[in-house]
VOBA-813411 format. One line per 8 residues: number of its first residue (from 1); for each residue x, y, z of C-alpha. Coordinates in steps of 0.001 Angstrom, whole numbers, plus 500000, padded with zeros to 6 digits. Example, Ala and Ser with C-alpha at 12.3 -4.5 7.8 and 13.67 -1.06 7.14 Angstrom:
BEGIN
1 = 512300:495500:507800  513670:498940:507140
//
This chain:
BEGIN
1 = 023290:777443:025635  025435:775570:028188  028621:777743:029046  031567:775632:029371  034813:777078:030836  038339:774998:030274  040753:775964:032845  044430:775265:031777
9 = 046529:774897:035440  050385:774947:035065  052052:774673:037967  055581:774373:038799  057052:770989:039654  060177:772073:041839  058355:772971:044577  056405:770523:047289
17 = 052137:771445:047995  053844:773331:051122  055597:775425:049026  053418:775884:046554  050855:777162:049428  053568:779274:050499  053860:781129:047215  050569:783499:047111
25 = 051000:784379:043846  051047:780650:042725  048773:779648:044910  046286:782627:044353  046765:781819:040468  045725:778086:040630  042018:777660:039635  039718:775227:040472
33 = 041247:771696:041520  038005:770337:042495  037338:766647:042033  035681:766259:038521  034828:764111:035793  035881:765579:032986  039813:766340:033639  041416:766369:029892
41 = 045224:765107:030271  048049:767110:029023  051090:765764:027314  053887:768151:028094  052711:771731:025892  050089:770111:024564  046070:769701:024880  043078:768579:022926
49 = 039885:770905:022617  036590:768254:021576  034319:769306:018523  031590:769771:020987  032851:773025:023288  031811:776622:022230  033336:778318:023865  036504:778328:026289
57 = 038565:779632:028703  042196:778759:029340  044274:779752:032165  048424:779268:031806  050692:779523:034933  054481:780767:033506  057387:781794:035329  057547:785268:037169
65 = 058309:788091:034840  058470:785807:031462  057025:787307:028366  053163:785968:027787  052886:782708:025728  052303:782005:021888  049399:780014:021395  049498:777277:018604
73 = 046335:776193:016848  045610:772649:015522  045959:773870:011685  049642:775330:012742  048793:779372:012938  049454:781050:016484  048238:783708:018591  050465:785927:020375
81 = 048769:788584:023178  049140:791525:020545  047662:790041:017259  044843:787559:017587  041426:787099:016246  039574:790201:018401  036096:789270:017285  036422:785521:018589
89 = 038989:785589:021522  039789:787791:024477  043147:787580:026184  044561:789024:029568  047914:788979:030339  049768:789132:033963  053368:789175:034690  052615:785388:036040
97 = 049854:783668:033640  047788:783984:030407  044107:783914:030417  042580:783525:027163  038770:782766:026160  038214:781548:022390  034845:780987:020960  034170:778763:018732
105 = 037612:777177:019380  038965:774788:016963  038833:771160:017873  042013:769150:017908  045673:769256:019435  046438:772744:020720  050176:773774:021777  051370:776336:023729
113 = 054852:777630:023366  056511:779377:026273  057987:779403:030040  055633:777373:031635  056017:775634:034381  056566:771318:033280  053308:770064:035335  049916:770771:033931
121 = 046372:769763:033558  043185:771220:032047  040009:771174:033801  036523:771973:031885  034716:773806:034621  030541:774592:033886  028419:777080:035725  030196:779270:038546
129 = 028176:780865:040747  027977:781995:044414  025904:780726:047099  025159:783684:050083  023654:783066:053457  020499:784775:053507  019973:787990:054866  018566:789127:058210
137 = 014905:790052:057824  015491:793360:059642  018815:795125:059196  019046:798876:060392  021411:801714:058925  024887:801781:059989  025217:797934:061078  028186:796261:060592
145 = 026703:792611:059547  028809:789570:058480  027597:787057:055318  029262:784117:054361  029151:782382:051330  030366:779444:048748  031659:780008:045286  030170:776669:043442
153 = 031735:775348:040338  028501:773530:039756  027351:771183:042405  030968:771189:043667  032182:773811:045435  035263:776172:044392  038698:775268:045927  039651:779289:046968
161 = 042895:777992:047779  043113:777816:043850  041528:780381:042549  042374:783077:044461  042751:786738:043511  041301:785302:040047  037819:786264:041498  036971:789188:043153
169 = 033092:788763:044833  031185:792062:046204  027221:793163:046333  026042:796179:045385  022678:797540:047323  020094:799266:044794  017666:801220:045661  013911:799754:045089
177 = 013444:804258:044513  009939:803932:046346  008857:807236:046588  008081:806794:050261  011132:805691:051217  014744:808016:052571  016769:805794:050121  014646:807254:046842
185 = 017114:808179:043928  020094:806840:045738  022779:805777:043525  023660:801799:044449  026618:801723:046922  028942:798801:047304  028332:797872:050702  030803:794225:051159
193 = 033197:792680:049226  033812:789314:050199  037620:787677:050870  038133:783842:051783  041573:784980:052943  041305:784565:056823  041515:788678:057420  039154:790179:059245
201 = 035912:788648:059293  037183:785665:057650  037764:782732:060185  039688:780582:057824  041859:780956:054477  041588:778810:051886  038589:777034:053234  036097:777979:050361
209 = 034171:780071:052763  033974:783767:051382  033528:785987:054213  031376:789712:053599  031603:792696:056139  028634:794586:055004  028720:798257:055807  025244:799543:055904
217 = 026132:803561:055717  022778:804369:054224  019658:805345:053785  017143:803683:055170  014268:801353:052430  013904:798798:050576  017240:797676:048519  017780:794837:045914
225 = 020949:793071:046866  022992:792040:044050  025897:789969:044215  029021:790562:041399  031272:787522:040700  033873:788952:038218  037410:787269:036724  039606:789282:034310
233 = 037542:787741:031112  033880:787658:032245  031432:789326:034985  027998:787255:036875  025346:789141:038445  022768:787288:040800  019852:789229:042249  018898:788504:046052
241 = 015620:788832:047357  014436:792958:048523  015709:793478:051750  014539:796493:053913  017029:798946:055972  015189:800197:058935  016481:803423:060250  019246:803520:062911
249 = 017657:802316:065936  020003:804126:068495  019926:808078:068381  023243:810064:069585  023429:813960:070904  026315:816253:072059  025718:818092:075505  028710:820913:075351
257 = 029921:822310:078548  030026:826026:078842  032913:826663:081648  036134:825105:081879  036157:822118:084308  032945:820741:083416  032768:817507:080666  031182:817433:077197
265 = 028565:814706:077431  027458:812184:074500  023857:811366:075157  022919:807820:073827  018866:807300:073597  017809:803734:072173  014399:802813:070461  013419:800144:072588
273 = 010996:798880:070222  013767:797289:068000  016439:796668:070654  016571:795483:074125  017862:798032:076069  019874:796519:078653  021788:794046:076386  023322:797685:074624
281 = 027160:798086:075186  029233:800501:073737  033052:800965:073239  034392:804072:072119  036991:806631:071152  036978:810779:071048  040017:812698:069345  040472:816004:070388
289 = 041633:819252:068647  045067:818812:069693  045768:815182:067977  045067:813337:071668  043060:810470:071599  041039:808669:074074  039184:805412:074638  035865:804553:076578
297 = 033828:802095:076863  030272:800860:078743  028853:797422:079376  026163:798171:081749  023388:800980:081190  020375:800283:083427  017983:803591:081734  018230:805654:078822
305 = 018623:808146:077516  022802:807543:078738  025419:809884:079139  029295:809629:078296  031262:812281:079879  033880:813131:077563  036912:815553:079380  036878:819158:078138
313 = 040635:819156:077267  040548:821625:074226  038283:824293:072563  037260:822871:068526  036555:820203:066616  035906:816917:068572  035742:813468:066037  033927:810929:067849
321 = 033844:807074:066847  031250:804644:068766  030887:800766:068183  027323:799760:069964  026804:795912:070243  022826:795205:071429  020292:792539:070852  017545:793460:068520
329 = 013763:792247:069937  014276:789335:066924  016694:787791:069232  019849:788840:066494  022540:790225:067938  023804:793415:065975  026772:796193:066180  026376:799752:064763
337 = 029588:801421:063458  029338:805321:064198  032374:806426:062735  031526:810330:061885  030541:812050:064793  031800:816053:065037  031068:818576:067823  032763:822021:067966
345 = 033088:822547:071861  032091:825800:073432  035297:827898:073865  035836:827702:078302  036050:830767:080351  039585:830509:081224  040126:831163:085545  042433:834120:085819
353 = 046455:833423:087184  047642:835281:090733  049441:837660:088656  046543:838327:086225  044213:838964:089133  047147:841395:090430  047383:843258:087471  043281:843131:086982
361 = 043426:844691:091043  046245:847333:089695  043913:848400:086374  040467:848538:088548  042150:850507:090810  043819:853054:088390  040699:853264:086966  038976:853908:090124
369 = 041693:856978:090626  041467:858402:087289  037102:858161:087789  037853:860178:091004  039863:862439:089605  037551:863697:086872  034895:863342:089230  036606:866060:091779
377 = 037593:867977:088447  034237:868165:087396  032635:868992:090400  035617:871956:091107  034825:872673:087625  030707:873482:088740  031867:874788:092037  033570:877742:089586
385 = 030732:877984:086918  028114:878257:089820  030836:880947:091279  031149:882693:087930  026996:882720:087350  026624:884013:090982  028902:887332:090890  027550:887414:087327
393 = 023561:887321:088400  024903:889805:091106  026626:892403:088811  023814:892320:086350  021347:893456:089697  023898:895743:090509  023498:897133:086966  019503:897074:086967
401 = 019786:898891:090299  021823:901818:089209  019922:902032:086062  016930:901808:087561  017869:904530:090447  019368:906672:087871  016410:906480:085394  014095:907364:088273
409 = 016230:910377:089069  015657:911739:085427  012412:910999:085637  011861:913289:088761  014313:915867:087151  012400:916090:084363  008881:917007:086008  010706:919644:087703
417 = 011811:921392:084747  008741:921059:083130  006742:922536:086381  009046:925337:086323
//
């Protein structure tokens, strides 16, 4: 069943195009002005719906801040945004139009009754869809990658200057949950939503090109790219074909410095079977414990694996950021985004002050005095026990010696009695 969309524009006539482009509300509010055959003319409030149409959506521009319209069917009923037929229409309201999609709509001379602006036309509008550049081949985890893309109102493409924030366009990346592959079980991760508002990536507003930054902070397998087209009244999905993240082709390490003086290195090694090596650049920042930031960056690296010294100006938590541009062996010229790098530096053996070495001098040499000093006490302290044990070893042969003279003296006096 052929989808047909009817797109109601009102848009003010007090102000010139250059004004109206000026106003980004109006101007992101106006849908679809694209050259078509089947414009349906609009007599002041008023518009005709065919017999033929199933189903429709209508789009009303009124002034800033005015309460939302009451819409006026051909048999004389009307529709207000808080009682309507829930089963055949849907209605969104914004504090500067009224979209509304009927089924089934009734065919004749519709009215609208409200602030609206006094110039208006209705534009049926058939199958919208986007259009996306192909993707790369071979894309590898954590590149930053730029898609562009048409939104199509069918063969003719979308005037964005019209439509505006009335579309919002982003892919989501679903796993293929291949067993073999890092990425199995991953939930699906919006990795671009794309903007036709000359920001960023986008060269030019307006200009109907819709401009992606994909951010490819993932795992690494095969995904399903699929691309979400969504107004306030309906959603499209369309299904790319499987692309395949290869891992991150450049590998980073932290080399901490030990002593205080010496630099914290980042060591960069590349896989030089998916990039060139000498084509790698890399620009870069490091913030340091203490809130100080600093910038580097490299444009020539003749061997690998590179080091960056970074300056050991704090002891904790480094945060480390690193943009590397290379060309890939396919000739496709790539940038990584390394935006969550960490190292806790090794705390620095701090160099002692004048005064610190002083009072270091003054406690080794107290130290020395007071080791000295129970040294000599100890050894006086021996000097008396070996004093003591001597005069004591002495008394005790004193002691034998008497005893033994004297017992030999009773011995002798006893034989004497006993001979007598």
């Amino acid at each position: 069943m052929r989808l047909l969309i009817v797109c109601l524009l009102l848009f003010s006539s007090m102000g010139q195009a250059q004004q109206d482009n000026d106003n980004p509300q109006q101007a992101a509010m106006e849908l679809l002005d694209s050259p078509m055959d089947n414009t349906l003319p609009i007599k002041g409030q008023r518009f005709r719906i065919d017999n033929n149409v199933e189903e429709i959506t209508l789009l009303f521009f009124r002034e800033e801040g005015s309460d939302p319209l009451i819409v006026i069917r051909p048999d004389g009923s009307k529709w207000y945004d808080t009682d309507y037929p829930v089963e055949k229409v849907s209605w969104y309201t914004d504090p500067s139009f009224d979209m509304i999609k009927i089924k089934e709509p009734q065919p004749g001379p519709w009215q609208v009754a409200g602030r609206v602006d006094e110039k208006n036309k209705a534009v049926i509008v058939s199958e919208i869809y986007f259009q996306a550049d192909p993707l790369p081949d071979q894309v590898f985890q954590n590149e930053q990658l730029k898609v562009e893309g048409v939104l199509y109102n069918g063969d003719q493409p979308v005037d964005t200057s019209r439509f505006g924030e009335m579309v919002q366009l982003s892919v989501l990346f679903v796993s293929s949950n291949d067993p073999d592959d890092d990425n199995f079980g991953a939930t699906p991760t919006r990795v671009a939503e794309f903007q036709d508002d000359g920001k960023g990536y986008d060269e030019k507003p307006g200009d109907g090109v819709f401009t992606g930054r994909f951010n490819l902070d993932l795992e690494s397998g095969n995904y399903l790219p699929v691309f979400e087209l969504s107004t306030p009244l309906y959603e499209r999905r369309q299904e790319a074909d499987m692309v395949m993240v290869e891992p991150q082709p450049v590998q980073v390490n932290f080399v901490l410095a030990e002593e205080r003086g010496r630099d914290n290195l980042v060591e960069i090694t590349v896989d030089d079977s998916l990039l060139k090596p000498q084509s790698v650049a890399i620009n870069g920042s490091v913030q340091y414990p203490n809130g100080e930031e600093r910038r580097f960056s490299v444009t020539q690296i003749e061997n690998f694996p590179y080091q960056i010294p970074l300056a050991n100006l704090d002891y904790g938590k480094h945060r480390v950021s690193l943009e590397i541009f290379a060309t890939s062996q396919q000739d496709r010229e790539i940038k990584l985004l390394l935006d969550d790098l960490t190292f806790i530096s090794v705390e620095p053996i701090s160099e002692p002050t004048a005064e610190e070495l002083a009072q270091q001098a003054r406690e080794q040499a107290a130290r020395e005095a007071e080791q000295a000093r129970q040294q000599q006490a100890a050894e006086e302290r021996q000097a008396m026990i070996n004093v003591i044990i001597i005069i004591a070893v002495n008394i005790l042969l004193i002691v034998v010696a008497i005893g033994f003279v004297w017992w030999k003296r009773r011995k002798k006096a006893t034989k004497t009695e006993e001979t007598v």
